[in-house]
C-alpha positions as CSV (number, residue, x, y, z in Angstrom):
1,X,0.0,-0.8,-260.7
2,X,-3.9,-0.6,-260.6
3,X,-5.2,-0.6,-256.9
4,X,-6.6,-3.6,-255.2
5,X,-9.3,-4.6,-252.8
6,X,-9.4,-6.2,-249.9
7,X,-12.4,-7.5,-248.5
8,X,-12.5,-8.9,-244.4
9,X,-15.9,-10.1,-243.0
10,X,-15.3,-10.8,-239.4
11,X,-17.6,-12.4,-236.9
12,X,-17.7,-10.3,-233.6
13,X,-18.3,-11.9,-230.2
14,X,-16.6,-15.0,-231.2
15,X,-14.0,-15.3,-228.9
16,X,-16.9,-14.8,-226.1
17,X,-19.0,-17.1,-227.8
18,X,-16.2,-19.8,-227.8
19,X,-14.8,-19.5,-224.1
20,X,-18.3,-19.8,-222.9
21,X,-20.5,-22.0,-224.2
22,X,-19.7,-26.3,-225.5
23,X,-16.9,-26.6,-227.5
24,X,-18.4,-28.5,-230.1
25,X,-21.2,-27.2,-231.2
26,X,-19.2,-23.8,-231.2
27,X,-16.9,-25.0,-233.8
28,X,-19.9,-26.3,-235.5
29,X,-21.5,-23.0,-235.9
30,X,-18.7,-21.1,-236.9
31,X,-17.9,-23.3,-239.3
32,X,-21.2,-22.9,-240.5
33,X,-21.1,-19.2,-240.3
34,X,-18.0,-19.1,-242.3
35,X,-18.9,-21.6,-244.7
36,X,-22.0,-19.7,-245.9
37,X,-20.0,-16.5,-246.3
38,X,-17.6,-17.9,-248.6
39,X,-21.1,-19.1,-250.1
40,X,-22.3,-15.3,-250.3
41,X,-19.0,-14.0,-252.7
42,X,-21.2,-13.6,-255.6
43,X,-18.2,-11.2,-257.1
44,X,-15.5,-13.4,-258.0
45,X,-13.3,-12.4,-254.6
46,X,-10.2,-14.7,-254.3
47,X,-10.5,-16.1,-250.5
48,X,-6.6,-15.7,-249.1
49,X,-6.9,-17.2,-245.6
50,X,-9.5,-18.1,-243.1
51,X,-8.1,-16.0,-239.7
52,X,-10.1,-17.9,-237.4
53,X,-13.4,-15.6,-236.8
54,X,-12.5,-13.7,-240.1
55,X,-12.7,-14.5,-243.7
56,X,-9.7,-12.5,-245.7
57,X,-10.9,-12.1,-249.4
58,X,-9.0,-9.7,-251.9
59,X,-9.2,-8.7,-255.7
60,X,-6.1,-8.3,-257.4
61,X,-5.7,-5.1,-259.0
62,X,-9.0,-4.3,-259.6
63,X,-11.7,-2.4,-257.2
64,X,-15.7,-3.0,-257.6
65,X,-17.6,-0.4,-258.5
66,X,-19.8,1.3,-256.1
67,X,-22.9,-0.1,-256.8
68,X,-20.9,-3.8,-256.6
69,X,-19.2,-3.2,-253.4
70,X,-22.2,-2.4,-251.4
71,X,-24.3,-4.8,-253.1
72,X,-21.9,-7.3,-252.0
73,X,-21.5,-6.2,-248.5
74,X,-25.8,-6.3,-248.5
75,X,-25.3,-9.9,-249.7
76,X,-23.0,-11.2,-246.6
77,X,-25.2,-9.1,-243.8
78,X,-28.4,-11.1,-245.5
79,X,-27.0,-14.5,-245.7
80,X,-25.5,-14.5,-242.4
81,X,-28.1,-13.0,-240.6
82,X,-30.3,-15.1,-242.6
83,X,-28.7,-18.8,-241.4
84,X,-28.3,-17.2,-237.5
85,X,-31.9,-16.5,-238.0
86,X,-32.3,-20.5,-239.3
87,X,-30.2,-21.6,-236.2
88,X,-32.8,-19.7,-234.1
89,X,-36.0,-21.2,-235.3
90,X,-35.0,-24.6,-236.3
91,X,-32.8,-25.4,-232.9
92,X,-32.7,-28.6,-230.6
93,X,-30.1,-28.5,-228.8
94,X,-30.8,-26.6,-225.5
95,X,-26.8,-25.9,-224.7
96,X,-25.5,-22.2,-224.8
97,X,-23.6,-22.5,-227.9
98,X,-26.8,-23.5,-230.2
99,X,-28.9,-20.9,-227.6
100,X,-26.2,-18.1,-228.1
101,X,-25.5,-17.8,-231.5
102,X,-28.3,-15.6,-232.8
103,X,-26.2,-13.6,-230.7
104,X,-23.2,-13.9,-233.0
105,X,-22.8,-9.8,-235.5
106,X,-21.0,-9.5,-238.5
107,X,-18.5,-6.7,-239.3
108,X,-17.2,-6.0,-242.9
109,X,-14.0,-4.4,-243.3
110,X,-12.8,-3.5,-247.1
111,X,-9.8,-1.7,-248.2
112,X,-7.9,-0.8,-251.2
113,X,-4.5,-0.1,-252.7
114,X,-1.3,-0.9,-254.0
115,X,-1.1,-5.3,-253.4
116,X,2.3,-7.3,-253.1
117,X,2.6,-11.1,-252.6
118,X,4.7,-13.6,-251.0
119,X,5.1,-17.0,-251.6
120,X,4.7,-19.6,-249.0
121,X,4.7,-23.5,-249.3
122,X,4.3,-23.0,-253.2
123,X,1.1,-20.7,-252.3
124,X,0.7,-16.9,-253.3
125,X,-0.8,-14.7,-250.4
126,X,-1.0,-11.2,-250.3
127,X,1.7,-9.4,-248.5
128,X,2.3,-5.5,-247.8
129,X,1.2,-2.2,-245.9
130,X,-2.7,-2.6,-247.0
131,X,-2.5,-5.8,-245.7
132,X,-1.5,-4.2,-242.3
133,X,-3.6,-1.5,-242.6
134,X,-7.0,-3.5,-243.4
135,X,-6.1,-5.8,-240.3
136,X,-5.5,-2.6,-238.1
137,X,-8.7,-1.1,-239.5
138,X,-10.3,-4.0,-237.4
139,X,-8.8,-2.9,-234.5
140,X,-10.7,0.4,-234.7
141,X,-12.5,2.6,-232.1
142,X,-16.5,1.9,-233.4
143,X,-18.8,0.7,-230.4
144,X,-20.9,-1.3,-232.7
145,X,-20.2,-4.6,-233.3
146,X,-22.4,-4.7,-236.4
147,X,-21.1,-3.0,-239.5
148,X,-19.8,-1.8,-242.9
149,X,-16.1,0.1,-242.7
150,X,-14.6,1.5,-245.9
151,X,-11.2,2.8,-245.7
152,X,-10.9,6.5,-246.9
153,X,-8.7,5.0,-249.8
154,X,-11.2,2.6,-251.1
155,X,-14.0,5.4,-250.7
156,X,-11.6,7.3,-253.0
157,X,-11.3,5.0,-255.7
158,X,-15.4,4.1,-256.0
159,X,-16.5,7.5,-255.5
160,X,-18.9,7.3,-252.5
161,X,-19.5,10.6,-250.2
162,X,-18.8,10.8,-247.1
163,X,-22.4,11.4,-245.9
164,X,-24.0,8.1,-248.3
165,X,-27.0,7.7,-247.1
166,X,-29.5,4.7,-248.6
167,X,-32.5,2.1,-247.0
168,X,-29.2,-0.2,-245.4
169,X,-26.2,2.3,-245.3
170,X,-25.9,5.3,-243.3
171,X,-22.1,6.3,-243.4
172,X,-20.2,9.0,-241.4
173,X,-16.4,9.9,-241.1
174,X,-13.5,8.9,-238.8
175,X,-10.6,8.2,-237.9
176,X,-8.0,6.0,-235.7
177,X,-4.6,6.6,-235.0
178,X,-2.1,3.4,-235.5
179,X,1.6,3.5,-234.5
180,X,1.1,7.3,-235.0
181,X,-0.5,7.3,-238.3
182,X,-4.1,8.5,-239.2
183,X,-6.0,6.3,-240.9
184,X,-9.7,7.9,-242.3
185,X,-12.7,5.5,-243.2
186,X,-16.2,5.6,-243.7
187,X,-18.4,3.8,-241.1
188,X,-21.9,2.7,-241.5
189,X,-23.7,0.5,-238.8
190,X,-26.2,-2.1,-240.1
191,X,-29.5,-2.2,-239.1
192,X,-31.2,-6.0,-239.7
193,X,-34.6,-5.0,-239.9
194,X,-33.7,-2.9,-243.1
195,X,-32.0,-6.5,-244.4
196,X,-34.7,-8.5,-246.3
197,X,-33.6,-11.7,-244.5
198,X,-34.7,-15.3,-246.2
199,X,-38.4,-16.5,-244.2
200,X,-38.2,-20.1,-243.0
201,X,-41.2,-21.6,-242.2
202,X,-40.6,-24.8,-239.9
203,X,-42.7,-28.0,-242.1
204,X,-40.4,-30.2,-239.0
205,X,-42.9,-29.9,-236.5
206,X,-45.6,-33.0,-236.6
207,X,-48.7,-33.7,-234.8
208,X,-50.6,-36.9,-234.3
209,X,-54.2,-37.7,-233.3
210,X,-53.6,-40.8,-231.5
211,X,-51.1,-42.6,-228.7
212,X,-48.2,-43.7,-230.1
213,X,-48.0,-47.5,-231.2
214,X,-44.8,-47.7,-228.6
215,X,-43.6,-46.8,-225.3
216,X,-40.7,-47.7,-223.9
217,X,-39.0,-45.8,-220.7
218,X,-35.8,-45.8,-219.5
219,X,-33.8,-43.9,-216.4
220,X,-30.2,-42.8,-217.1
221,X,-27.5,-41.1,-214.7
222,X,-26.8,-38.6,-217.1
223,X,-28.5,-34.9,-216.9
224,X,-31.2,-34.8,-219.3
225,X,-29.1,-32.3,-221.8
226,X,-26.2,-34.4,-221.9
227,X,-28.5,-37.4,-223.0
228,X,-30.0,-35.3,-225.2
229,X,-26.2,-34.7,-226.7
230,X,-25.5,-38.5,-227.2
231,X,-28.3,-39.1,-228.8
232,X,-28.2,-36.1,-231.2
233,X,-24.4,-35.8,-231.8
234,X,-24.2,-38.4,-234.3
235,X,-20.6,-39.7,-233.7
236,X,-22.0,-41.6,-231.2
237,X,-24.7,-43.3,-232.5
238,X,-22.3,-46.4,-234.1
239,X,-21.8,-46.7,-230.1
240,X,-25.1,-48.0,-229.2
241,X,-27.8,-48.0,-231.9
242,X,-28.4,-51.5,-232.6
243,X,-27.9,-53.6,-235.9
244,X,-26.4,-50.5,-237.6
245,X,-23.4,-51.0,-240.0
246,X,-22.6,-47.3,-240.9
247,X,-24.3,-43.8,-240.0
248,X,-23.7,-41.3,-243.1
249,X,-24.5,-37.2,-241.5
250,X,-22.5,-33.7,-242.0
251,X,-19.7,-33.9,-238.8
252,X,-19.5,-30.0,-239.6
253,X,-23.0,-29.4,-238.8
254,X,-25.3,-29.1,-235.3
255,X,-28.1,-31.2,-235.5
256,X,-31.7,-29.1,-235.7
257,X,-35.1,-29.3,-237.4
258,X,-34.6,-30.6,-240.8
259,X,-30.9,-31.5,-240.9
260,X,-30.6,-35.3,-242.1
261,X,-28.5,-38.4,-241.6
262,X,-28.2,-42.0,-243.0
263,X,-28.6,-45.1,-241.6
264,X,-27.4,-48.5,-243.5
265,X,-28.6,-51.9,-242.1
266,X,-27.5,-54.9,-244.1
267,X,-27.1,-52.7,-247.1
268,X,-30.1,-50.8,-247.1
269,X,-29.8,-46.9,-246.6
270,X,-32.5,-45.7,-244.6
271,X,-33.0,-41.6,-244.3
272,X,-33.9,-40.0,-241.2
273,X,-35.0,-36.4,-240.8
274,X,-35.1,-34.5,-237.7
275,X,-38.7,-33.3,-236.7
276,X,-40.1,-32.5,-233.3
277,X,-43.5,-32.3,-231.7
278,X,-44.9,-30.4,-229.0
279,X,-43.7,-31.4,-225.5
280,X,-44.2,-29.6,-221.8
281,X,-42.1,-27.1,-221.0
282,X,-39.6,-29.0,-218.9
283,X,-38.8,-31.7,-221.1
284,X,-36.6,-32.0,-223.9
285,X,-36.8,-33.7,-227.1
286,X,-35.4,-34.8,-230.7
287,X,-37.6,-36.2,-233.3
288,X,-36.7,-38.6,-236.6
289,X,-38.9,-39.5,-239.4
290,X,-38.2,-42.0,-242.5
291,X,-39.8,-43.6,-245.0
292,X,-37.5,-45.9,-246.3
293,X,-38.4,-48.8,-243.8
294,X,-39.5,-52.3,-245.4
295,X,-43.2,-53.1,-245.5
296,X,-44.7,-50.2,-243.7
297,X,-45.0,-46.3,-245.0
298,X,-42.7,-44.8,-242.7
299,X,-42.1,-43.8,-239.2
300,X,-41.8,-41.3,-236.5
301,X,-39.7,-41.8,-233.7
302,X,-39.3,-39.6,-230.4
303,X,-36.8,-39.2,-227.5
304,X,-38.4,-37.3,-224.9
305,X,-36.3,-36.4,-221.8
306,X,-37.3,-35.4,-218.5
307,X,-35.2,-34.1,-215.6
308,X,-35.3,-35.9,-212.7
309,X,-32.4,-34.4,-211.1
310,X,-29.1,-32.9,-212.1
311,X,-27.9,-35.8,-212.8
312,X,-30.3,-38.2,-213.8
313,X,-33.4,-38.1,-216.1
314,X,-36.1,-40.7,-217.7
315,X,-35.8,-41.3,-221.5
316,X,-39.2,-42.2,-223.3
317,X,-39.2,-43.6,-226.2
318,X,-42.4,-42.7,-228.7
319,X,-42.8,-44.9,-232.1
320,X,-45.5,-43.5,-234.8
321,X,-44.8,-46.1,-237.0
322,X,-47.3,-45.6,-240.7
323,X,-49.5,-48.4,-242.2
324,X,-51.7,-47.7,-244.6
325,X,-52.9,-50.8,-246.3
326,X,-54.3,-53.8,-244.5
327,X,-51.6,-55.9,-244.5
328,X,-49.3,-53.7,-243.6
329,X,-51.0,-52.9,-240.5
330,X,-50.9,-56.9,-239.7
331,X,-47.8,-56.9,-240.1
332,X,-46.8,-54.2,-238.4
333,X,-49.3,-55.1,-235.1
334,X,-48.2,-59.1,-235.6
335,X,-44.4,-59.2,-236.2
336,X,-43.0,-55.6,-236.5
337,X,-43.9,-54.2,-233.3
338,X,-42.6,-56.9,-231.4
339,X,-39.4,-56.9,-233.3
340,X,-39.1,-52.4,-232.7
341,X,-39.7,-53.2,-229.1
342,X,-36.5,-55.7,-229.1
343,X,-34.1,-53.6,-231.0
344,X,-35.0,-50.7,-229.2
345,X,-34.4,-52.1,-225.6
346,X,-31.3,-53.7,-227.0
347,X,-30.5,-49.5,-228.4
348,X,-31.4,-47.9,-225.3
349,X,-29.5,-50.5,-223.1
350,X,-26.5,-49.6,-225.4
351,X,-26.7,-46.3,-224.3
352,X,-26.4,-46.8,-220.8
353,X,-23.7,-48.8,-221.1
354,X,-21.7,-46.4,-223.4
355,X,-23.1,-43.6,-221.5
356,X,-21.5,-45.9,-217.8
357,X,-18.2,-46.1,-219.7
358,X,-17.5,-42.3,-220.3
């Protein structure tokens, strides 16, 4: 039977990353993480099981080439470190999990050898000693947590030296002992400043000339980051935003700078997009923008939170609304300003009271 190839990216420091920071927004990033791995198989790998931290792709009874496998590998260092590197620049949320998780490495185990499968609940997964053996292989003795591991096997069957050396790879021997049987692989740490990671520039981030049209303030007996929570975790908006039938949004992803969510009101679907603006340092804030309002051009809205003790802080509300023609400015200084102000302190009232009966 012709060998085959098994194929583990594995996120280190997730179990860390888990226990320590929100809960949430933890599982939300994972998710992500994994999600745009399965994303980067650009080779046709067959995905088996997702262990948790660990994605466990295979090939049945054929092995990539050289050039394939490592190409491959480059791919899923890139496009996670790529998306952690998104996370970074585009983040609002201040808690540890969205702070932490350009702290998040990837490690890529891949194996090869003779396969065997089992049937479970009517589905084929892979079954045997290489299955063991790739799983032990991430149980292994490297102090990096950042890497490329081919099994002596697999190195084998594509040919590679022990000493390959390119810009990304930079492999060397060893070996681990399991239940008294010596496993040999090739190890190669990753370096991400030889990975030619995807630029994002951040378009999200607005400025204005002039006072916002709207102020309103608020105080709430919440710390300012758990405000900022329900107010950006979109589950809870149905709670308290005013006049809303339905809000449409990703629940698998953490809100940042550019991520988008729907809003229908009597029918009509408006689209918000998250922006920011510059703030001082102590404050927090979350930005939307739409154009999809009747009668005027658009509109900015800001929530911008400041501490004013560990458990309380003061909620201003900033409206930027656009009007560009002449009558769309009377109508917006004559009827539609009055009518923001209403539905707002109706919103923001809500809030507290959703916020009172947690």
């Amino acid at each position: 039977m012709s060998a085959s190839l098994l194929f583990i990216p594995d996120i280190s420091g997730y179990t860390k990353f888990v226990q320590n920071t929100e809960i949430e927004h933890s599982q939300h990033v994972i998710s992500e993480l994994l999600e745009i791995l399965i994303k980067a198989n650009t080779q046709g790998l067959r995905l088996a099981e997702v262990e948790g931290d660990a994605l466990f792709f295979y090939k049945e009874g054929v092995v990539l080439s050289q050039e394939k496998l490592l190409a491959q590998i480059e791919t899923m260092f890139t496009t996670f470190y790529s998306h952690l590197k998104l996370l970074e620049k585009n983040r609002v949320c201040p808690c540890n999990a969205c702070a932490t998780a350009p702290d998040l490495q990837l490690k890529i185990i891949a194996h090869s050898g003779e396969l065997q499968f089992i049937t479970v609940q009517g589905k084929r997964k892979p079954f045997g000693q290489i299955v063991i053996e790739a799983h032990r292989l991430l149980k292994n003795s490297i102090s990096s947590n950042n890497y490329a591991l081919l099994s002596e096997d697999l190195s084998e069957v594509i040919g590679i030296s022990d000493d390959y050396k390119s810009q990304l790879f930079n492999f060397s021997k060893y070996e681990d002992v399991y239940d008294g049987k010596s496993i040999k692989y090739l190890f190669s740490e990753i370096d991400k400043k030889n990975l030619k990671l995807t630029s994002y520039e951040t378009p999200y981030e607005v400025h204005f000339d002039k006072p916002p049209v709207l102020v309103i303030q608020k105080e709430y007996n919440v710390s300012a980051q758990e405000l900022l929570e329900y107010i950006t975790n979109y589950s809870y908006r149905h709670h308290w935003v005013n006049g809303v039938n339905e809000f449409e949004y990703n629940p698998d992803e953490v809100t940042r700078l550019g991520t988008e969510h729907v809003c229908v009101i009597d029918g009509k679907r408006l689209n918000f997009t998250t922006v920011t603006k510059a703030v001082e340092s102590n404050r927090l804030i979350y930005g939307e923008h739409t154009t999809d309002i009747p009668v005027i051009d658009g509109m900015y809205q800001f929530y911008v939170l400041i501490p004013v003790s560990d458990g309380s802080c003061r909620l201003i509300m900033e409206l930027y609304p656009e009007a560009k023609s002449i009558f769309k400015k009377i109508m917006l200084h004559f009827v539609m300003k009055r009518s923001f102000r209403k539905s707002i302190k109706e919103s923001l009232d809500n809030l507290e009271n959703y916020i009172d009966s947690k």
